[in-house]
C-alpha positions as CSV (number, residue, x, y, z in Angstrom):
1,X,-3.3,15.0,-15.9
2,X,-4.6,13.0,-18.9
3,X,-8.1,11.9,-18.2
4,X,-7.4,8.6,-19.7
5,X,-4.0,6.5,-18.7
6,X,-4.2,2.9,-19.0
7,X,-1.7,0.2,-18.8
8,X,0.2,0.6,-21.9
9,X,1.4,4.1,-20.7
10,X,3.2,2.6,-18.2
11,X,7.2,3.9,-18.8
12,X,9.6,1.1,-19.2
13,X,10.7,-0.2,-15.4
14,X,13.9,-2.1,-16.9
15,X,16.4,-2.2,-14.4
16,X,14.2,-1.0,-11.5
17,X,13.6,-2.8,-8.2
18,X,9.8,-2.9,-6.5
19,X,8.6,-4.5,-3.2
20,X,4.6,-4.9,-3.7
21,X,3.4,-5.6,-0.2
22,X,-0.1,-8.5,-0.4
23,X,0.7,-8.8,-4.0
24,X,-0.6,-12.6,-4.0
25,X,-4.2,-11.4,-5.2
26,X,-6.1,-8.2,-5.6
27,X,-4.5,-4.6,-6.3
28,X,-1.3,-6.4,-5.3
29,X,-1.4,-8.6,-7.7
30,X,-2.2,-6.9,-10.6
31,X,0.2,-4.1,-10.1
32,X,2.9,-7.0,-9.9
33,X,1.6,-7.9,-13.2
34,X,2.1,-5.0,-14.9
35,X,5.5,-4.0,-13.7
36,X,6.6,-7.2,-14.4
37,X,5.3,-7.1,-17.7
38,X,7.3,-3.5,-18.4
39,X,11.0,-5.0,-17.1
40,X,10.8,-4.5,-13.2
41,X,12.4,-6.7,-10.7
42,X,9.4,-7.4,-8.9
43,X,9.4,-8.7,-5.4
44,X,6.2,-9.8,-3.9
45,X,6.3,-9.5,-0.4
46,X,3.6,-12.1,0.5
47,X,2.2,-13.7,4.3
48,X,0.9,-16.9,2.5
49,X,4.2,-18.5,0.3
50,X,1.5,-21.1,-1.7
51,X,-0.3,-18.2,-2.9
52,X,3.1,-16.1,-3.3
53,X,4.4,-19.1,-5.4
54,X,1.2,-19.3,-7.3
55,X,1.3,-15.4,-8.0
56,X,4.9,-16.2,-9.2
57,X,3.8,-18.4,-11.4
58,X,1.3,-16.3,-12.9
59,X,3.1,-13.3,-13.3
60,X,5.8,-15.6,-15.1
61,X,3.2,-16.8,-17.7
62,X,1.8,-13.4,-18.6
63,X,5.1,-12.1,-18.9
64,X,8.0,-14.5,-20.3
65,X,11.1,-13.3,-19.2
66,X,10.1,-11.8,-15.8
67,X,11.9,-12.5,-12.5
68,X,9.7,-12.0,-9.9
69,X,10.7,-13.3,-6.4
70,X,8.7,-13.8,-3.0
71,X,9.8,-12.2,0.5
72,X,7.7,-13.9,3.4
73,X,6.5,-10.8,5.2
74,X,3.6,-10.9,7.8
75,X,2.6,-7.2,8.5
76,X,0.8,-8.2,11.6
77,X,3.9,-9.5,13.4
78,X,7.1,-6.8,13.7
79,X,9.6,-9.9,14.2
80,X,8.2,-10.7,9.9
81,X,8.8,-7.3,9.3
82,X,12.3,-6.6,10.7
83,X,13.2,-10.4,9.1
84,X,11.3,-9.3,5.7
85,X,13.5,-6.3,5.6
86,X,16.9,-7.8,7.1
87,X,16.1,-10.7,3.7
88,X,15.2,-7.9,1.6
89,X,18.8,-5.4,2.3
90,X,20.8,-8.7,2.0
91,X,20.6,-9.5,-1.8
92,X,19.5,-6.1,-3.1
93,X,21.5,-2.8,-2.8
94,X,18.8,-0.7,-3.4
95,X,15.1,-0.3,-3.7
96,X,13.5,2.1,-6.6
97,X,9.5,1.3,-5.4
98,X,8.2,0.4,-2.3
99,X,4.3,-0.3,-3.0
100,X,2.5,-0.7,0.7
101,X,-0.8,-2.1,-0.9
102,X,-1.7,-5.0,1.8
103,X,-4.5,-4.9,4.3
104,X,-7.0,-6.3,6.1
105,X,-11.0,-4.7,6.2
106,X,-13.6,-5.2,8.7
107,X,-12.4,-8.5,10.1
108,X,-14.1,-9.4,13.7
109,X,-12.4,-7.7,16.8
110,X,-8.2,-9.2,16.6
111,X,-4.9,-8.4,17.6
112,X,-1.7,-8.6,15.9
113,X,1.5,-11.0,17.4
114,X,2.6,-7.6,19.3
115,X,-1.0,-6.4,20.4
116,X,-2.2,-3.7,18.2
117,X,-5.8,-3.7,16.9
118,X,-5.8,-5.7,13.9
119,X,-6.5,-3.3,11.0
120,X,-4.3,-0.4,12.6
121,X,-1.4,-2.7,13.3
122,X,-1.4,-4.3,10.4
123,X,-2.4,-1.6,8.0
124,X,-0.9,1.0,8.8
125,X,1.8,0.3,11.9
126,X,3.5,-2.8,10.1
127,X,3.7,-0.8,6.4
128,X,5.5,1.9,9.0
129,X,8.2,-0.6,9.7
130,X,8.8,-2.0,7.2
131,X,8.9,1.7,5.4
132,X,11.9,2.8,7.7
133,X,13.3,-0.6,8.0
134,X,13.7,-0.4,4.5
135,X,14.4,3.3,4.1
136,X,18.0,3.2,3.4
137,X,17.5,0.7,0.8
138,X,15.2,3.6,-1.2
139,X,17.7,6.5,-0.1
140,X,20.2,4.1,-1.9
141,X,18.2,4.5,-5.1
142,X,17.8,7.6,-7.7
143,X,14.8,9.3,-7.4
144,X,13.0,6.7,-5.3
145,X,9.0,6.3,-4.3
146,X,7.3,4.7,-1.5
147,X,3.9,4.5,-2.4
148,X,1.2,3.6,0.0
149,X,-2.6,2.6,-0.7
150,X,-5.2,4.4,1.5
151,X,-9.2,4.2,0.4
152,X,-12.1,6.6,-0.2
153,X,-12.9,5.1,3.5
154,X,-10.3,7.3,4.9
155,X,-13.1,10.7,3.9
156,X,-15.5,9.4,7.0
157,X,-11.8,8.2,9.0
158,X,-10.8,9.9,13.1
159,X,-7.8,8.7,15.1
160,X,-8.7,7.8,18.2
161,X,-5.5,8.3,20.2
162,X,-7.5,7.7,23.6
163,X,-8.5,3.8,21.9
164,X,-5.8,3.1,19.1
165,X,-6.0,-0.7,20.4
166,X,-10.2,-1.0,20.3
167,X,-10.0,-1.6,24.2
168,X,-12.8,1.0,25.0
169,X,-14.9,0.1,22.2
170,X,-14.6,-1.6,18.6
171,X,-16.7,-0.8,15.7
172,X,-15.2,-3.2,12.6
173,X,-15.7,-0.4,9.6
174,X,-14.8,2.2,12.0
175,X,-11.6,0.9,12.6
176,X,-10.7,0.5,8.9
177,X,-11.3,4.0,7.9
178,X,-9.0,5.1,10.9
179,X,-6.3,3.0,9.3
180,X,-6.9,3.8,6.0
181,X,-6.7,7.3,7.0
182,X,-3.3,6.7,9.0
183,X,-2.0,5.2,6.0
184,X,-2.8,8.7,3.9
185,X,-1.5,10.9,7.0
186,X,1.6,8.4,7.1
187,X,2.5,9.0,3.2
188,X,2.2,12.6,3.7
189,X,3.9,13.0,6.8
190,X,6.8,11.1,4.6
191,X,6.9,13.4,2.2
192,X,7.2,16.2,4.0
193,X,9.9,14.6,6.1
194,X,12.1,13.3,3.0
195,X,11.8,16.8,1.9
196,X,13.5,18.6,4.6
197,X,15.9,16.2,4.7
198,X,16.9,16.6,0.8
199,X,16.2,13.2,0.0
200,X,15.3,12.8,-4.0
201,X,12.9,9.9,-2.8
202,X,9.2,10.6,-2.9
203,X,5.9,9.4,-1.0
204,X,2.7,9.3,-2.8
205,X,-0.2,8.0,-1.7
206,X,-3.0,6.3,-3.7
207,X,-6.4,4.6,-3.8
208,X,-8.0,2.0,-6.1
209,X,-11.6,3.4,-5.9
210,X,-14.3,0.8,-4.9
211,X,-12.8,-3.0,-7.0
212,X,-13.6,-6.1,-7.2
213,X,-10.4,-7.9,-4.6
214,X,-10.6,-10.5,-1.5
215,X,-10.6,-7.5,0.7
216,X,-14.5,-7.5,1.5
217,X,-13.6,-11.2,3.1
218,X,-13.4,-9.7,6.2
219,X,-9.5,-10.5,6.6
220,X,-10.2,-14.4,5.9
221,X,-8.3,-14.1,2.6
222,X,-11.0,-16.3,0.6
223,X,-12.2,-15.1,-2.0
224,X,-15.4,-12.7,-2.0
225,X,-18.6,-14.3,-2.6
226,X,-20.4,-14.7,-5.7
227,X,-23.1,-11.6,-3.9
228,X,-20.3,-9.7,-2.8
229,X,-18.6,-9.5,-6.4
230,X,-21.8,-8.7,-7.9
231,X,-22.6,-5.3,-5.5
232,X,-19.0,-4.2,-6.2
233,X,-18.7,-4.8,-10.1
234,X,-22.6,-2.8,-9.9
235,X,-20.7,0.5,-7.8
236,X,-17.0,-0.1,-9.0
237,X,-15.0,-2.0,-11.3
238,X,-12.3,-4.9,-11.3
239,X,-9.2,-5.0,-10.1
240,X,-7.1,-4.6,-12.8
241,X,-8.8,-1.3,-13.3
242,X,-8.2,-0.5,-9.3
243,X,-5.1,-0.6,-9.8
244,X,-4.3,1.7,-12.6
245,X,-3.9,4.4,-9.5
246,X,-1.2,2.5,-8.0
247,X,0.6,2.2,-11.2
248,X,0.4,5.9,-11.8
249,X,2.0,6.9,-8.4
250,X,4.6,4.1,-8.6
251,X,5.6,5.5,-12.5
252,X,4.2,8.5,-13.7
253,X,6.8,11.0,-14.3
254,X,4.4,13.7,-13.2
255,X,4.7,12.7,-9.6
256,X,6.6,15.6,-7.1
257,X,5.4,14.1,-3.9
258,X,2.6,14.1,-1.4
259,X,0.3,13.6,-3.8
260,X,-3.0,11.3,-4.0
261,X,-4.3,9.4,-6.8
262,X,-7.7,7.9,-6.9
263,X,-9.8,7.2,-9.9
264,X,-11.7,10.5,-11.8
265,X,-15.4,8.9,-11.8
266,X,-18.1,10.1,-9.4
267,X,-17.0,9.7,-6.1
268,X,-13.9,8.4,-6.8
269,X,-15.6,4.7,-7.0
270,X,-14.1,4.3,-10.5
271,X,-12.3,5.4,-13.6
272,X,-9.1,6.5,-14.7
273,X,-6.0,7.7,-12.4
274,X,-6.6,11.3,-11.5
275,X,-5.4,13.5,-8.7
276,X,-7.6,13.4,-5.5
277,X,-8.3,16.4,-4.1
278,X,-11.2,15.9,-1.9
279,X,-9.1,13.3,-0.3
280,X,-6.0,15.5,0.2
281,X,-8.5,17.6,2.6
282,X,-8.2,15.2,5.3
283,X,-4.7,16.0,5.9
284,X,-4.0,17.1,9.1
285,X,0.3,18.4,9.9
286,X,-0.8,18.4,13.4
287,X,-2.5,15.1,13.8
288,X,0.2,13.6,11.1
289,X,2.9,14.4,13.1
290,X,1.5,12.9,16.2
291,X,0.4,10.0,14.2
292,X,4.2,9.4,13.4
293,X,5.2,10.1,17.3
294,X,2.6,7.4,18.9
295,X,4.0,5.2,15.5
296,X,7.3,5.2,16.4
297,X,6.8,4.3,20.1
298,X,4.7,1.4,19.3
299,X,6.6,-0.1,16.4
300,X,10.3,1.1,17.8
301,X,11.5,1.9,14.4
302,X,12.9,5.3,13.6
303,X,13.6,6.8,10.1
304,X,16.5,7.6,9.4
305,X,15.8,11.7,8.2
């Protein structure tokens, strides 16, 4: 891999079709942006439609001509997802990208509408879902990717099968890392299962290093403090840079599959898209697979390969 890609190596996305889960702000956002920008149909599936519109709106003055277009989709609540989905499959016939890039981090002890700890239900079980939900809809398409965002957080990350649902304890950071590490067990697992089913579609997963987003609000969805912004811009760097990963899984012609893309600077905090081998040791076939078992029951959706 080049040790420097930037935006303007993006390949032309004419013609293409991309969900971009929390694209209202952030990583989101800015990967919107730039696929926009290069000819994609970009839908921004969004929980909040003001900001959706508001994103629209922005991604329509940075790139005349664009036709972006907003799906309501609440990852903490299955009925959103399987109504996100069902929206989705009705006026599109297929799906090139599937970008799961929304999440919540360290917000106080919560449950989603169906009961799940917060950050695991909404991180990691409702991008499941809506993954297989929409699964036909990227078997449909040549050469498809799902591509799903994990974080550096996932190194330190355990699941706790025994208290998936914080019951028997809750520790706010611990419980992100375990569903930023589900997320990075999820797209391999996906990989691995759309390859012994033949499918040309692909998983990759990715991570935007340590950037300057709304994510370190704790799940309120304000915007980070002045403080907060400071720390981060000191350790990382901005969100536009963040998600330079996320555009070089979603369109780098390199990709095979199962791979994960983080930025090449010390400790993966920032930089330039490189593979991520340090994080790729954390996968685990045997804790993946049961990851996608206990996934399945809870959720209810199947894939279909």
């Amino acid at each position: 891999m080049s040790n420097v890609w930037r935006h303007e190596d993006i390949p032309d996305q004419r013609g293409k079709t991309v969900v971009v889960t929390g694209a209202s702000s952030g990583i989101g956002l800015e990967a919107a942006l730039a696929l926009a920008a290069k000819g994609a149909d970009v839908v921004l599936a969004v929980r909040n439609p003001a900001r959706g519109e508001a994103a629209i709106e922005r991604i329509r003055a940075a790139a005349p001509g664009a036709r972006p277009t907003l799906l309501p989709l609440d990852l903490a609540d299955l009925d959103s997802v399987r109504k996100a989905a069902a929206e989705f499959q009705a006026s599109h016939d297929r799906l090139d990208v599937l970008i799961n890039n929304a999440g919540v981090m360290i917000p106080p002890y919560g449950k989603t509408k169906d009961g799940f700890e917060l950050q695991f239900g909404s991180n990691h079980l409702g991008h499941f879902a809506f993954t297989g939900l929409l699964l036909p809809s990227l078997l449909a398409a040549e050469n498809a990717r799902v591509v799903t965002l994990t974080s550096i957080a996932a190194r330190t990350g355990r699941i706790d099968f025994d208290n998936l649902d914080g019951s028997r304890g809750y520790g706010a950071m611990k419980f992100y890392c375990q569903s930023k590490l589900a997320n990075l067990l999820f797209a391999l697992e996906l990989q691995r299962r759309l390859e012994a089913s033949g499918a040309s579609a692909i998983s990759v997963a990715c991570h935007p290093g340590i950037s300057t987003t709304n994510l370190f609000s704790r799940g309120s969805g304000k915007q980070t403090g002045w403080w907060m912004r400071l720390l981060l811009a000191s350790v990382g760097h901005s969100a536009e840079m963040g998600a330079l990963p996320t555009l070089y899984a979603a369109t780098h012609r390199s990709m095979r599959g199962g791979e994960l893309i983080g930025p090449n600077g010390r400790g993966g905090r920032r930089g330039y898209p490189a593979l991520d081998r340090r994080g790729l040791a954390k996968d685990d076939r045997a804790v993946a697979d049961r990851l996608w078992d206990v996934s399945e029951r809870l959720t209810g959706e199947t894939f279909s390969i």
